[in-house]
Structure formats: structure tokens, C-alpha cells
MARRO-508318 format. One record per atom (N, C-alpha, C): x, y, z. Coordinates in steps of 0.05 Angstrom, whole numbers, padded with zeros to 5 digits, always signed. Atoms other than C-alpha are relative to their C-alpha. Last residue first. Example, Ala and Ser with C-alpha at 12.3 -4.5 7.8 and 13.67 -1.06 7.14 Angstrom:
2
-00016-00024-00001
+00273-00021+00143
-00015+00022+00014
+00018-00024+00000
+00246-00090+00156
+00018+00024+00000
***
This chain:
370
-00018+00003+00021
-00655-00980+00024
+00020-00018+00011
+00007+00025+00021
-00710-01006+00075
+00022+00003-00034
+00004+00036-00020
-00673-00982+00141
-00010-00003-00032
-00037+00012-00005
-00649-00912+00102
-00004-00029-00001
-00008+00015+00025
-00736-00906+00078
+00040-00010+00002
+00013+00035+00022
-00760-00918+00137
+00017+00001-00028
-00006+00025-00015
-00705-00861+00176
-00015-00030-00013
-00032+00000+00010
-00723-00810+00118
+00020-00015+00020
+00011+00008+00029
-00798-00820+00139
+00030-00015-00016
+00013+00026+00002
-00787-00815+00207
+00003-00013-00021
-00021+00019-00017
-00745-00745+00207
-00013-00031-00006
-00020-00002+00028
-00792-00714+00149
+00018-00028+00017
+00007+00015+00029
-00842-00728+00204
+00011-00008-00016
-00001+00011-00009
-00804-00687+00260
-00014-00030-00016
-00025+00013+00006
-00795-00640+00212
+00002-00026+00016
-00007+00015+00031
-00870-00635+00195
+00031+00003-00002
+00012+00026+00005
-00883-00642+00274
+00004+00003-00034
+00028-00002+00035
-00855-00584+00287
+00000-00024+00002
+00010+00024+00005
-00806-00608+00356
-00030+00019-00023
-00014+00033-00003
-00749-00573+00368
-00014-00007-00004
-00034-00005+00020
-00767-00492+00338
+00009-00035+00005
+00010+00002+00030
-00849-00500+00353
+00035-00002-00014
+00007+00028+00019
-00831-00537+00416
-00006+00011-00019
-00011+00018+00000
-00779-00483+00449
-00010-00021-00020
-00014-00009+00013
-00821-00417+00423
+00020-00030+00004
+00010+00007+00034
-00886-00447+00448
+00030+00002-00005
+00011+00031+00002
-00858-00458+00522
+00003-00004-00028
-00017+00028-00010
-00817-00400+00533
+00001-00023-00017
-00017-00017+00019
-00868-00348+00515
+00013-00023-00007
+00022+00004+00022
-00922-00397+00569
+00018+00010-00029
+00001+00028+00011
-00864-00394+00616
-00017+00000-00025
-00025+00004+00004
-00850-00318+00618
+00001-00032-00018
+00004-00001+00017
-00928-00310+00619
+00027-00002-00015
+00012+00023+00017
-00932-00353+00674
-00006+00007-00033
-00014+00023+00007
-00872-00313+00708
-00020-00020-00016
-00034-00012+00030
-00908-00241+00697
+00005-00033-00002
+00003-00014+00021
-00976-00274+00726
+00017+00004-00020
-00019-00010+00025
-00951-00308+00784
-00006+00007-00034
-00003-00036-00013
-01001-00322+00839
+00009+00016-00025
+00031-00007+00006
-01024-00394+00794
+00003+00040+00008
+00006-00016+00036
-00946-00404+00784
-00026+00008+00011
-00006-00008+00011
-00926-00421+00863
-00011+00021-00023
-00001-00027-00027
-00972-00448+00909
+00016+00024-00019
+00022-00004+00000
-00983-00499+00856
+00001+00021+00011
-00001-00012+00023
-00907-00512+00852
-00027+00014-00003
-00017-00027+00005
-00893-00514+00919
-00012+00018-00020
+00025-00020-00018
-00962-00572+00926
+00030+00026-00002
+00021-00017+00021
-00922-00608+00863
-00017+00017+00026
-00002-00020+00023
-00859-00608+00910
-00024+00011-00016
-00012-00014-00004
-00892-00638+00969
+00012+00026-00021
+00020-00018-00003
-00930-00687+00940
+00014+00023+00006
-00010-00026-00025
-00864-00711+00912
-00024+00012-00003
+00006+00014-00030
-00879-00786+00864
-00008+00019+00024
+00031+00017+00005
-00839-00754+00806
-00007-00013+00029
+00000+00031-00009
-00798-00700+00831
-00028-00017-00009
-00003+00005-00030
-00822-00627+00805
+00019-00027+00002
-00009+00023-00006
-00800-00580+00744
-00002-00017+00021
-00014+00014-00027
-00830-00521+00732
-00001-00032-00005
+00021+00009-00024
-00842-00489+00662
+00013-00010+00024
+00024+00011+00013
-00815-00465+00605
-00013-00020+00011
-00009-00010+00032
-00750-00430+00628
-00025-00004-00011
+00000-00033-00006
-00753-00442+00705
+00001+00017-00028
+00018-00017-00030
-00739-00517+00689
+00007+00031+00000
-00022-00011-00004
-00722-00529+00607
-00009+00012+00036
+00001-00028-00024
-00778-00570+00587
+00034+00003+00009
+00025-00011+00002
-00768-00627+00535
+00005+00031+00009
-00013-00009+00034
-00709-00662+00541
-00020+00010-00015
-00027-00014+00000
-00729-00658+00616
+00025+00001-00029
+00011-00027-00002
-00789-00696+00601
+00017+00028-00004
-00014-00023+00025
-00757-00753+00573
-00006+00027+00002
-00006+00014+00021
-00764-00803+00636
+00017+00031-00026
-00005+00032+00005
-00793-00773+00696
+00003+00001-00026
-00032-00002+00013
-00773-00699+00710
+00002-00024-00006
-00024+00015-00010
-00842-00684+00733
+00023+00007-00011
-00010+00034+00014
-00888-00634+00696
+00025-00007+00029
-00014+00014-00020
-00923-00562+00718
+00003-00034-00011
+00000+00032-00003
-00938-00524+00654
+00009-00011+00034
-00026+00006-00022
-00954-00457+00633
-00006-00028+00007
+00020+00005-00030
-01005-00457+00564
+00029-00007+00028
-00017-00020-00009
-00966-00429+00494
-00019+00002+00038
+00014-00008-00004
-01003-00477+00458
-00004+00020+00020
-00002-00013+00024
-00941-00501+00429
-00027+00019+00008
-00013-00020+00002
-00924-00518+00501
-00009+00020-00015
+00009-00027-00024
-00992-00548+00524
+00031+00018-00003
+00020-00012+00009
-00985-00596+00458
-00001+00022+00023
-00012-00015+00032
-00912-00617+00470
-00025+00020-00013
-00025-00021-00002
-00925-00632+00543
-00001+00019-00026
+00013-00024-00006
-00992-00675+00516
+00015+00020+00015
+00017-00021+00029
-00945-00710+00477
-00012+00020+00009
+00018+00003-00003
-00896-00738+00542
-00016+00020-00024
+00002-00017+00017
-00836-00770+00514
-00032+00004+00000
-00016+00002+00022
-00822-00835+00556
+00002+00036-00016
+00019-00015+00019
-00874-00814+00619
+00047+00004-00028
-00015+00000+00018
-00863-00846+00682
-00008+00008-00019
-00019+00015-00014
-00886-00823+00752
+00018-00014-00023
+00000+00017+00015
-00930-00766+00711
+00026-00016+00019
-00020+00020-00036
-00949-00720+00756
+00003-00017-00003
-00003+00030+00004
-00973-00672+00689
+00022-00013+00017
-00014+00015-00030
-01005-00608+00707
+00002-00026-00010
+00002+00028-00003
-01026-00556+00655
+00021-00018+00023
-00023+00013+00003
-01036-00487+00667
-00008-00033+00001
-00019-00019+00004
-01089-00428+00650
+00022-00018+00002
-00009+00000-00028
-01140-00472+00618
+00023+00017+00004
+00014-00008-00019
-01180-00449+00560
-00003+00002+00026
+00000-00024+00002
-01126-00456+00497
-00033+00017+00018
-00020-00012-00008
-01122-00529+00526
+00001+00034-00015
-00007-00004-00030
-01185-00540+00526
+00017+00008+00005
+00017-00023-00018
-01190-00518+00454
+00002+00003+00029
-00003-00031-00004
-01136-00556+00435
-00009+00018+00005
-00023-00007-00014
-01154-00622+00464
+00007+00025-00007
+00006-00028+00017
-01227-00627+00422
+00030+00015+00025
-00022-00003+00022
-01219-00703+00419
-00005+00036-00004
+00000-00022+00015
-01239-00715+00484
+00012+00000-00016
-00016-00006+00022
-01244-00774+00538
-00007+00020-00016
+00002+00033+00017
-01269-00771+00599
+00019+00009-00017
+00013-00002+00037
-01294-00701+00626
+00009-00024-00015
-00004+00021+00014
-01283-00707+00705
-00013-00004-00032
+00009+00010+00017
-01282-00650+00741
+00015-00013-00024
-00011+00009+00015
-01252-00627+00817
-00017-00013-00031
-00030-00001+00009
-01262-00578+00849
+00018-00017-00010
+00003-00012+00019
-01337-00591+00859
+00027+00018-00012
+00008+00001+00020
-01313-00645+00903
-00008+00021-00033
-00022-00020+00026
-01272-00624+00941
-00007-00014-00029
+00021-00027+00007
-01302-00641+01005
+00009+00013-00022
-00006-00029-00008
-01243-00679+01033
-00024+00020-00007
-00005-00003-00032
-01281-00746+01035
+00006+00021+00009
+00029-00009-00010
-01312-00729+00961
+00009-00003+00037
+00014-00034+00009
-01235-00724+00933
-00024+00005+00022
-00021-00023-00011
-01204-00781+00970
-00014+00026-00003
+00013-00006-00033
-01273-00829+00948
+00022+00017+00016
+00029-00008-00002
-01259-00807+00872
-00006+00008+00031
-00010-00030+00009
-01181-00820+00875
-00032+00018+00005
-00011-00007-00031
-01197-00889+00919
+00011+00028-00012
+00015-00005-00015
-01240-00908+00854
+00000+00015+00032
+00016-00033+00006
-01184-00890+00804
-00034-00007+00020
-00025-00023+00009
-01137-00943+00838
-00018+00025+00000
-00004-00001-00025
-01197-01000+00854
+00018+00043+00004
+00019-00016-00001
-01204-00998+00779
-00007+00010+00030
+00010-00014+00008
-01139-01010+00765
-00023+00026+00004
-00020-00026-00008
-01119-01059+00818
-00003+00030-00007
+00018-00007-00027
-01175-01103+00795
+00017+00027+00015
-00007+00021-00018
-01156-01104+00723
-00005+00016+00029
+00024+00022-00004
-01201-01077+00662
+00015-00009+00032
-00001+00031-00011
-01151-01031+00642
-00017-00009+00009
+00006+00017+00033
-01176-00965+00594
+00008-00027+00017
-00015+00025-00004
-01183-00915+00647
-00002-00019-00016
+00007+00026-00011
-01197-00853+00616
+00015-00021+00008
-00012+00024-00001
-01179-00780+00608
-00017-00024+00011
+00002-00001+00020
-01182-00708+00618
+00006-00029-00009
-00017+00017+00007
-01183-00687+00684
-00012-00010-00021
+00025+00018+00025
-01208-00615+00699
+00023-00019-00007
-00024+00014+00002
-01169-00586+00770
-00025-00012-00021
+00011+00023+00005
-01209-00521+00793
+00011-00016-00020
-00001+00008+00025
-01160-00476+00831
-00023-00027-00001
+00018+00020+00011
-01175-00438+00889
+00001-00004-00032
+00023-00021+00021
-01109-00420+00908
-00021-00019-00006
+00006-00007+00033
-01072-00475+00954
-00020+00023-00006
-00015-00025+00005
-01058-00468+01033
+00006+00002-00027
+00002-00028-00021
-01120-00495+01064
+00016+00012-00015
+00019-00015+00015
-01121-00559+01012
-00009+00030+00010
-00005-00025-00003
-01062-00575+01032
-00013+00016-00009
-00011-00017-00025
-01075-00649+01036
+00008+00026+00013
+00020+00002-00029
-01132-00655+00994
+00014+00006+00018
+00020-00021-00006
-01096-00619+00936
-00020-00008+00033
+00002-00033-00002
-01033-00649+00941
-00009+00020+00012
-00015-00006-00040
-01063-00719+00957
+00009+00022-00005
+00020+00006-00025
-01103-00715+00895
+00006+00006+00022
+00010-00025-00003
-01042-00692+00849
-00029+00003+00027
-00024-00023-00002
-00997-00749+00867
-00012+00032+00009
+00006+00007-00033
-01064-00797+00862
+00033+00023+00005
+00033-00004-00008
-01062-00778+00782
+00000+00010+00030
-00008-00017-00029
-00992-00797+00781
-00029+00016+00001
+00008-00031+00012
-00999-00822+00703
+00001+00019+00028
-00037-00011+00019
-00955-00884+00718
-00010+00033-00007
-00018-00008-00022
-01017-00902+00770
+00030+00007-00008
-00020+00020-00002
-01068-00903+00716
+00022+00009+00024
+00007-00011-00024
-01129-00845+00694
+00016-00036+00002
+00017+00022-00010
-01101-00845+00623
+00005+00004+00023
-00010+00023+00005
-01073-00780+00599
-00014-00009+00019
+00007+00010+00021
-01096-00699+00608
+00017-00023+00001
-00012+00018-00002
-01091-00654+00669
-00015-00017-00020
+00005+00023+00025
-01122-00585+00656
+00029-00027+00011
-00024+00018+00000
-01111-00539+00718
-00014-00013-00019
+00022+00029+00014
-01182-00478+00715
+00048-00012-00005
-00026+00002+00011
-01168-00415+00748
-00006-00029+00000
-00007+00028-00009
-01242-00386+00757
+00027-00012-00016
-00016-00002-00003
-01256-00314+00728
+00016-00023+00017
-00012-00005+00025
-01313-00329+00680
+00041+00007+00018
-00003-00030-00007
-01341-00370+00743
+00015+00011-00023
-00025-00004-00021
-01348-00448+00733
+00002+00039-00010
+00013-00020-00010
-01411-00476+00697
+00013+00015+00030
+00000+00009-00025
-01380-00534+00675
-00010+00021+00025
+00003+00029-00007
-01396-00525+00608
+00003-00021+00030
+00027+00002+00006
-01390-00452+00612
-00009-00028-00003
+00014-00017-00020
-01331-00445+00641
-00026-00011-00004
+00004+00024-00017
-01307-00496+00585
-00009+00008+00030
+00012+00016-00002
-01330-00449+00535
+00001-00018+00015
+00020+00001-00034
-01314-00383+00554
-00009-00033+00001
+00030-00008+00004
-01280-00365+00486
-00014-00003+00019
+00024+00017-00011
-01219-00357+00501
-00010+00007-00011
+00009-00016-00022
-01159-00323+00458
-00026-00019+00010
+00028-00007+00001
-01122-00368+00425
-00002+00015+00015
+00008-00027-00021
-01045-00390+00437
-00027+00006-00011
-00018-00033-00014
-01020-00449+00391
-00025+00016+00009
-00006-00004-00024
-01037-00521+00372
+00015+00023+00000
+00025+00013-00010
-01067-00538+00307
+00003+00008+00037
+00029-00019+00016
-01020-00490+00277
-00021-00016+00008
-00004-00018-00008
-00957-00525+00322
-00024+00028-00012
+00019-00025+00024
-00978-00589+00300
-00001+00027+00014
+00027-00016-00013
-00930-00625+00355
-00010+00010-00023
+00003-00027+00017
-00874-00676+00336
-00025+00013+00012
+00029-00004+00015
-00852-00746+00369
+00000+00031-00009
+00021-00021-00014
-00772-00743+00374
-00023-00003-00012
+00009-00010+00027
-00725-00796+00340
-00030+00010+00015
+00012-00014-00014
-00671-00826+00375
-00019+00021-00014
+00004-00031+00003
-00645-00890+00343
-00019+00016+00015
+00019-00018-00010
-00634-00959+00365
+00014+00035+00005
+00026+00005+00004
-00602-01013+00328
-00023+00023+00005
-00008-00005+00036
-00525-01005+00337
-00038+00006-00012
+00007-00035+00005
-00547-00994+00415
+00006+00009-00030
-00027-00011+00020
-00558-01067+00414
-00008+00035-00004
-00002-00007+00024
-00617-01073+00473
+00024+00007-00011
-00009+00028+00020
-00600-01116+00542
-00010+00016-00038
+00017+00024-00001
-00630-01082+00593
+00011-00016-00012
-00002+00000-00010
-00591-01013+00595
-00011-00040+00014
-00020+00005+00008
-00597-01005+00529
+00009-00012+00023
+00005+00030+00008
-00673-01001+00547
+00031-00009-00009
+00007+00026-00024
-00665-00948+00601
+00010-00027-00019
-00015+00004-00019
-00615-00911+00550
-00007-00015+00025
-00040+00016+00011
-00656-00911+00490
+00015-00009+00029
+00005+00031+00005
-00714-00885+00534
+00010-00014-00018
+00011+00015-00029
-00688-00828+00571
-00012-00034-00011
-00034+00007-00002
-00650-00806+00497
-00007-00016+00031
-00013-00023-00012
-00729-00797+00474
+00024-00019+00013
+00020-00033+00004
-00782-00831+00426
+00022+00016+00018
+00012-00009-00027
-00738-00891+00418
-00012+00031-00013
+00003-00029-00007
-00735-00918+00344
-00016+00000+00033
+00014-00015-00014
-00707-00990+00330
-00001+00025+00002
-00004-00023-00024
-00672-01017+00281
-00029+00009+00010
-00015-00014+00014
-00669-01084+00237
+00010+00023+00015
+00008-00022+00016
-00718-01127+00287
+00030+00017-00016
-00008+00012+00034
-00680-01182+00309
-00019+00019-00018
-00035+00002+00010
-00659-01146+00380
-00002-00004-00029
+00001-00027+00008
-00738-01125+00399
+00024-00005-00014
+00012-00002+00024
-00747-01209+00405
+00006+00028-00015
-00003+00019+00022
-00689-01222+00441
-00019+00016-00019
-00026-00011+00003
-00699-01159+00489
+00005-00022-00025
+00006-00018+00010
-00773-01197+00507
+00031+00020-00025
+00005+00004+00005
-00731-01261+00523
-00017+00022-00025
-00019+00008+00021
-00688-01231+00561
-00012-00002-00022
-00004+00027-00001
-00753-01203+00600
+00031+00006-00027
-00008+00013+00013
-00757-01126+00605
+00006-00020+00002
-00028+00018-00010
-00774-01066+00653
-00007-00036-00021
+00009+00013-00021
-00811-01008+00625
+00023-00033+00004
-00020+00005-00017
-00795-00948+00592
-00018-00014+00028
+00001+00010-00031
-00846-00944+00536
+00018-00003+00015
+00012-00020-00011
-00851-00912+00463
-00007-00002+00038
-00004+00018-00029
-00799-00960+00436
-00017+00029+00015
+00003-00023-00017
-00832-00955+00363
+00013-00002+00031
+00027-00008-00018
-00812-01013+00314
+00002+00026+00017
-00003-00011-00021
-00773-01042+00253
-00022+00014+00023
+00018-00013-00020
-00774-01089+00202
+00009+00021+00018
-00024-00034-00016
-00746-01121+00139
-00024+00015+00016
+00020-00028+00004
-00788-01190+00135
+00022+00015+00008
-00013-00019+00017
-00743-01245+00132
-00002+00021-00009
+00003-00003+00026
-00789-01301+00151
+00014+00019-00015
+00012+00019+00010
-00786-01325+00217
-00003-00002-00035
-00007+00023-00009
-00738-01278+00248
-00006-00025-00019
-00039+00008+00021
-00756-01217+00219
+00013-00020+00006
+00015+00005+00034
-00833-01244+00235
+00028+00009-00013
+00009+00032-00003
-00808-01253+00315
-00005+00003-00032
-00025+00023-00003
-00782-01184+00309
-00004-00026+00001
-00008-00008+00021
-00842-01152+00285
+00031-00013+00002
+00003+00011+00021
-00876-01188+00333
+00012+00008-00015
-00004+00017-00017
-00840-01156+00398
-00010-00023-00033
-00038+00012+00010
-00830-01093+00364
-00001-00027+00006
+00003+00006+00037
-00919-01097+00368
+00030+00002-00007
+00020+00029+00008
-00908-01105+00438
-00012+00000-00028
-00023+00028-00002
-00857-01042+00439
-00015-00022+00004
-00014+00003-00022
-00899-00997+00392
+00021-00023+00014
+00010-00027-00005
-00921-00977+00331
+00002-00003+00026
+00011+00008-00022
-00883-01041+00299
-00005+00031+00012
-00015-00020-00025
-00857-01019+00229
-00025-00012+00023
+00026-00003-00019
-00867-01071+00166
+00015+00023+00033
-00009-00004-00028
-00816-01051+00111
-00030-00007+00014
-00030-00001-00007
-00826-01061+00034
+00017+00001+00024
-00011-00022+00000
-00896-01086+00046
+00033-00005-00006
-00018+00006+00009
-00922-01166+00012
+00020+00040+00010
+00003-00025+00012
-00991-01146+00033
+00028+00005-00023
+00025-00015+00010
-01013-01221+00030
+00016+00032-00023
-00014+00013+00024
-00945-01246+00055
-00020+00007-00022
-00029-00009+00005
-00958-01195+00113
+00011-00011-00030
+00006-00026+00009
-01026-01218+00119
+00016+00010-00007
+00021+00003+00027
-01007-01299+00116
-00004+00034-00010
-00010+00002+00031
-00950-01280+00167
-00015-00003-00019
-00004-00019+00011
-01001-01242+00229
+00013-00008-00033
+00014-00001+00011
-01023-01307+00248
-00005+00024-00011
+00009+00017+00023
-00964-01337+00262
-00028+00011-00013
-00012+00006+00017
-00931-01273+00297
-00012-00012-00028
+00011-00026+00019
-00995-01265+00343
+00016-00004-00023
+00035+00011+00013
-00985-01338+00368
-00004+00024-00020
+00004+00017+00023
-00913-01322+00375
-00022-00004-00010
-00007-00009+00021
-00926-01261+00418
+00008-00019-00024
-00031+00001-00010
-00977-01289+00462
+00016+00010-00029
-00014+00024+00017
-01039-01267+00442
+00025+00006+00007
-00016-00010+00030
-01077-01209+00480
+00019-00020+00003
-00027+00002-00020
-01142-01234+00524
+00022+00006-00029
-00015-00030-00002
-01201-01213+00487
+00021+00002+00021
+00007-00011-00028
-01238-01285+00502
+00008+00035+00011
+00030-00006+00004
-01232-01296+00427
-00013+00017+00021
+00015+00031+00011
-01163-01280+00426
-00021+00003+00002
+00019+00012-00010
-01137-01210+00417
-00005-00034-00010
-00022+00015-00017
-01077-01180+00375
-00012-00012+00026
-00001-00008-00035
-01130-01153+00331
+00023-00025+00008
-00005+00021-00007
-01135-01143+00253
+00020+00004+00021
+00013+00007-00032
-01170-01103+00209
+00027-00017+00010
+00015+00037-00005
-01131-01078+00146
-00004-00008+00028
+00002+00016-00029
-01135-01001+00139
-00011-00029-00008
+00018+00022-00004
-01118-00955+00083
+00008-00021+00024
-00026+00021+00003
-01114-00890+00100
-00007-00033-00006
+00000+00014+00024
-01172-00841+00082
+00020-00018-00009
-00024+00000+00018
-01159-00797+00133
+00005-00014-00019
+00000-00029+00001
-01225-00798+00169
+00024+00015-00021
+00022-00004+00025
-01218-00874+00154
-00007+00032-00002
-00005+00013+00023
-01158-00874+00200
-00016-00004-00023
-00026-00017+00014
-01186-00840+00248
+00009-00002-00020
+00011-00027+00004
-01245-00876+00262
+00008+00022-00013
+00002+00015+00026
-01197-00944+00266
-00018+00027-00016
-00021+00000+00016
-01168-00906+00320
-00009-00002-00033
-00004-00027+00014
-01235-00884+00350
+00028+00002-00011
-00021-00014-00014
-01253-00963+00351
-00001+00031-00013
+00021-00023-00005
-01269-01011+00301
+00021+00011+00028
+00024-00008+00012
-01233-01065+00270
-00011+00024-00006
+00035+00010-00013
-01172-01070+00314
-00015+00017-00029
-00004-00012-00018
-01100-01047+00271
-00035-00006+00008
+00019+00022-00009
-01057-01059+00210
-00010+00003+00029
+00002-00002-00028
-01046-00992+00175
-00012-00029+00009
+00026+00020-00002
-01025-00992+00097
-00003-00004+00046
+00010+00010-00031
-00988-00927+00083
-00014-00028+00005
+00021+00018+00005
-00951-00918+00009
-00006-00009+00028
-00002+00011-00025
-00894-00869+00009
-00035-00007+00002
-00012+00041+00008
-00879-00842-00052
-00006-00019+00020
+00017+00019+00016
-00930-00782-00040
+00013-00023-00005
-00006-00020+00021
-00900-00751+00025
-00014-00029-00017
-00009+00021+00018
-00938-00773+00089
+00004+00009-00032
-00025-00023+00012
-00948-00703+00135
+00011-00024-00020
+00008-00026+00007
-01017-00730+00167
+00021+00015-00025
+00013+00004+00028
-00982-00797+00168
-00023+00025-00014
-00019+00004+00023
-00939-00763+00225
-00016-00014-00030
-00012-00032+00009
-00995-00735+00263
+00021-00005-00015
+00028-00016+00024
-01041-00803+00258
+00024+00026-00004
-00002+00019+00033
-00974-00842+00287
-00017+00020-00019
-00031-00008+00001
-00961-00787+00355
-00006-00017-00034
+00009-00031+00014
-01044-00793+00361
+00032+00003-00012
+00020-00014+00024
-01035-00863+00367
-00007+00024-00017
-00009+00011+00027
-00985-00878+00410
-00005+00009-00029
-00020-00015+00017
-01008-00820+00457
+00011-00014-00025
-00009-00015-00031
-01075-00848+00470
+00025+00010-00011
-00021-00023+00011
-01123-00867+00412
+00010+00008+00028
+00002-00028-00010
-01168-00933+00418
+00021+00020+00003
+00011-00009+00013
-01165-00993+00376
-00012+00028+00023
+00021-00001-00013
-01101-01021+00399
-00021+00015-00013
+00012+00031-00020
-01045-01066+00376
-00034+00011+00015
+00004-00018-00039
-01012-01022+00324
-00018-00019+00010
+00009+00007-00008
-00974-01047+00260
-00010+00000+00031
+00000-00013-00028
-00955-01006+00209
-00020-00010+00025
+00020+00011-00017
-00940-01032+00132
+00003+00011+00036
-00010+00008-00025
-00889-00988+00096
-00035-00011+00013
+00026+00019-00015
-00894-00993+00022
+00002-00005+00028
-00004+00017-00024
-00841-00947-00013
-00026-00006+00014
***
């Protein structure tokens, strides 16, 4: 089987890493071709793994992204090119072509719905003439069914964790030491794009506002802004000038992007994700298996995830309030963070392995193309 796979961006955020970890586990009948920007630490990836990769951007000249017909037409020549047995959309603006090309030409397709976000008819048209769809979690089937998707179409089909790339360690000192933070300093890891769906500014006001009656924790964020638009950059600049107004500065650091996620995370004591929406969040699945305590929302799929008081706390998305409970809470708590942390791994290495969660994918492409 020939599945072509078509992704829209050339940098790695959850889409991405959730695709690389399932073609990690690609059984031998199964023939990969990746369509997908040039260059990039995607495209990086993908040659690291020896997949094969045909260029090609969903950009115009000006790097504005192509309307979805435009992309369509100039995606069919490559498609008629590779001639795959299935093309799969790696997300929902790549479902958006992949349904416009089962439309236009008869291509058997399908795509990723890795997003819960709000929907044109028009959009809903296009995801509809795809063959089936895969949501990443029962929160995001059910927004988008909710819109206008055929629920005959859309399956539920969990991302996966590398549960041996990700589990429990003992420190080594190293991100102490890189930031030159105290061997006994209680270090928060927050990881995903610096954006206003990631609740970033949730945790800021938290800490500035109650900054008298929190533990001294130091808060490492893990992540970039990748939008260009004014709102954006405005966004993570009023997170910067919040911090240095309260004086809180050296409590808080900024490391960018990283590909060395399991280490950090087997060097912080809890992770914090104030995520306002969050489909099926990955870096959850990685700070379980990695047996790290968690504070998470309850937005979107989380909660088919975490179990509250079982494998971590549970706040309100948006609720300074709650996440300043929760902070006040675990960091004191020793026994209960090692309750959670037990918890955590033992839930995502038994629901979500990543080589069943794989198998699952695989044996969904090949149903749709028999």
C-alpha cells in the first residue's frame, strides 16, 4: 500500500511530531511518500528517517497560504505523478484539499482533524468528500459533528507516546545547570507555541498576581511563536513586559524551541499546560509516560486523557484562580505528586503506546483503501 501524506508546514509542533512517531512504527507493506515545505526541521526529520519526501508548499510567492482550490490544482499533476493508493491530509487544511482532489479527480482520501475550531459550510463541504476522517479525540469528533460533519466518516483514533523514549530518569542537573538555578530549585516546564489557545497569559497573571502566596517555583517555557500577525506578537510581548513589571523576571525562562523534550521533561518536577483549547494534547502524553505530575485544563480532549486527582489536577480553562489552587497545591505535596506521577505513566503507557496506537492508523489506511 502507497499512502501519500500531505502536511502544510515545515516546522514540527504537535502535528508533526504525532506523524514522525507513527511512521517511526511503519510496517514493511506500507510505502510512505511525504508531501511537505522544502526545508525546515520537518523536512530535517524526514531525511533523518530516510522517508521519502516530495517538496511542496501551500505558499504563494509572497508566502501567503493558497486558497484551497488554488492549492488543489496545483497539487493534481503531483498526485497524478505519484499515482498513491490513498492520499491522507495531516491535518484539517490539508482535509480541506484532500477533499477538493476526491472531488475533482477521484483520489481515495482521507485526513487528520487535529483542531477544534469553528467552521465555514463551505469548509465542512470540503472535509465531507474526503472518504473518512480521523479525529484525534471524542472532544473533537463531536465539536465538528456538531458543525455540519457526517459522523459515518469520522473516526476516533488516539495520537500515541514512545513510552521508552519517554519514561522516569533520574536527573542529571542539567537544566539547573544551564540556567544556573539552585540543585534544589522547583523548576514548572510549560511546552507548546507561545499563542493565546496555549493560555500562556493564564499562567503569567497567576504568578504575577499571587505572586506573595506561591512557592518559589521557576516556570521554563518551551516554545515559539510561529505567527507573523500583529495580535500575535503584541500577545507574547505584553507576557514579557507583565513578567519584568512584577519583578519576576528571573522566574521566569525562555528556551525556544527544543528537540531534547525528554530530558527536560525527566528534569522538571511538574508540567503546566493552560491550554484554552487543546484537541488531544501530546506534550500531556509525553509528561505522563515520563512519569512527571501535571497541571492541565479540561479543554477539549484532555479529560480523555487525565483522570482528575488520579494523574493529575484538573483546572478550568481561562481560571487564574484555579491554576493559582493548583500551584499552591502539588509543589508542597510530595506523597500526592508521587501518587500522580505513578498514575500518570501507568494510564499512557497502557491507553496510549504509540506502537498500538500506530498499528491503529495503519489498519484504519489500509480498511479506507481496501
Amino acid at each position: 500500500m502507497h499512502v501519500a501524506i500531505l502536511c502544510e508546514y515545515g516546522s514540527i509542533n504537535g502535528g508533526e511530531n504525532s506523524l514522525l512517531a507513527v511512521l517511526d512504527h511503519c510496517p514493511d507493506d506500507v510505502r510512505i511518500t511525504v508531501l511537505a515545505p522544502a526545508e525546515g526541521r520537518f523536512a530535517e526529520a524526514l531525511a533523518t528517517r530516510q522517508l521519502t519526501h516530495v517538496p511542496f508548499s501551500l505558499l504563494d510567492e509572497n508566502s501567503h497560504r493558497l486558497p484551497p482550490f488554488e492549492a488543489a490544482n496545483r497539487l493534481m499533476p503531483v498526485i497524478e505523478w505519484l499515482k498513491p493508493d490513498l492520499l491522507h491530509g495531516n491535518s484539517l487544511s490539508t482535509g480541506r484539499i484532500t477533499g477538493l482532489l476526491s472531488q475533482q479527480m477521484g483520489q481515495l482520501c482521507t485526513a487528520h482533524l487535529r483542531d477544534i475550531i469553528g467552521l465555514s459550510k463551505t469548509a465542512i463541504h470540503h472535509l465531507n468528500s474526503n472518504r473518512k476522517l480521523v479525529a484525534v479525540s471524542r472532544a473533537t469528533r463531536d465539536f465538528h459533528l456538531q458543525q455540519g460533519l457526517d459522523p459515518d466518516r469520522v473516526e476516533v483514533l488516539y495520537n500515541g507516546v514512545d513510552c521508552e523514549r519517554f519514561q522516569p530518569r533520574p536527573r542529571d542537573g542539567r537544566l539547573r545547570r544551564e540556567r544556573s538555578l539552585p540543585e534544589d530549585s522547583l523548576i514548572a516546564l510549560t511546552i507548546g507555541q507561545i499563542g493565546m489557545r496555549k493560555g500562556l497569559d493564564v499562567l503569567v497573571d497567576a504568578v504575577t498576581i499571587n505572586k506573595d502566596q506561591l512557592p518559589e517555583i521557576h516556570y521554563v517555557i518551551v516554545g515559539e511563536r510561529y505567527s507573523s500577525k500583529l495580535e500575535s506578537i503584541e500577545y507574547e510581548q505584553r507576557l514579557h513586559r507583565q513578567i519584568e513589571e512584577h519583578g519576576l523576571t528571573r522566574h521566569f525562562h525562555w528556551l525556544g524551541y527544543r528537540d531534547d523534550i525528554p530530558e527536560l521533561l525527566n528534569e522538571c518536577d511538574l508540567l503546566i499546560h493552560p491550554a484554552r483549547q487543546e484537541p488531544l494534547g501530546r506534550v500531556i502524553l509525553e509528561a505522563a509516560a515520563s512519569g512527571v505530575s501535571l497541571i492541565a485544563t479540561t479543554a477539549g480532549g484532555t479529560k480523555e486523557i487525565l483522570d482528575h486527582t488520579l494523574a493529575g489536577i484538573l483546572v478550568t480553562p481561562g481560571s487564574v484562580e484555579h491554576l493559582t489552587s493548583a500551584l499552591k497545591y502539588l509543589p508542597d505535596r510530595s506523597g500526592s505528586r508521587s501518587t500522580f506521577e505513578q498514575e500518570a505513566r501507568k494510564l499512557a503507557c497502557e491507553r496510549f503506546d504509540i506502537r498500538d496506537r500506530a498499528a491503529d492508523l495503519f489498519a484504519f489506511w489500509r480498511s479506507v483503501a481496501s
